[in-house]
C-alpha positions, 0 to 999 in steps of 0.5 A: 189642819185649818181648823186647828189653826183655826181654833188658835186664833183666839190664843193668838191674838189675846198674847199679841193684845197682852204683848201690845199692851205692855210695850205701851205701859213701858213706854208710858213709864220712859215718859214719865220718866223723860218728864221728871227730867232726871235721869240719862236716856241710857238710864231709862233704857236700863230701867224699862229695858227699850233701846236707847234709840227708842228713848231718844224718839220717845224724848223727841216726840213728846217736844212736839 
């Protein structure tokens, strides 16, 4: 049994790997589409599919 579990480790962490990376490439498209300043945070919410509470943190953290 454990090493079955075992064995699907390498599963496992490469759709965590995948997962992480597309939430970054989203994000990096929200902010690119914050800096061109046009479209509303619900816009880009609909656009990259994050809640707009996530756009409103990324928008707050780049002005830092």
């Amino acid at each position: 049994m454990l090493a079955e579990r075992i064995k699907k480790w390498p599963e496992l962490w490469e759709e965590r790997g995948r997962q992480a990376g597309e939430k970054l490439g989203i994000e990096k498209t929200a902010r690119n589409l914050l800096k061109l300043g046009v479209l509303s945070d619900e816009q880009i919410a609909a656009a990259t599919g994050l809640a707009v509470d996530e756009i409103t943190r990324l928008r707050r953290e780049d002005k830092h």
